[in-house]
N, C-alpha and C positions, 0 to 999 in steps of 0.2 A: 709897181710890182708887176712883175712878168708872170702870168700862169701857166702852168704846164701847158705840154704839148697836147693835142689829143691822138686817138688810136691810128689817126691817118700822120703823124707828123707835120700838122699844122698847129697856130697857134688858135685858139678861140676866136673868132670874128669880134673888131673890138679896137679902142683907140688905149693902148696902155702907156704909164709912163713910169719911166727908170733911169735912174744915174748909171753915170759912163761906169762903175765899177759893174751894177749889175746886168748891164747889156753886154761888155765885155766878155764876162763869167759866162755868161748862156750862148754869147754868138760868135764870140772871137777865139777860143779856147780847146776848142774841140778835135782839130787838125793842124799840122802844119800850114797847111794851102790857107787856114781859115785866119792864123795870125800873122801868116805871112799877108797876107789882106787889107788884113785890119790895122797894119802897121800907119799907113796912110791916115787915119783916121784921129790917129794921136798928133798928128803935126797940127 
């Protein structure tokens, strides 16, 4: 599980782990530029 952000938009200091749905949702999602990106990452 991924934890929120904190008040600076970092994530907590920290080794977390998550499936390709939930890394996608929080990091791939947010912009065009961010899924245009992350396209690569599916192949």
């Amino acid at each position: 599980m991924i934890p929120e952000f904190n008040k600076d938009g970092n994530l907590p200091e920290g080794a977390y782990q998550a499936n390709e749905n939930e890394f996608f949702n929080r990091f791939c999602t947010s912009s065009a530029r961010r899924k245009w990106l992350s396209e690569d990452l599916l192949v």
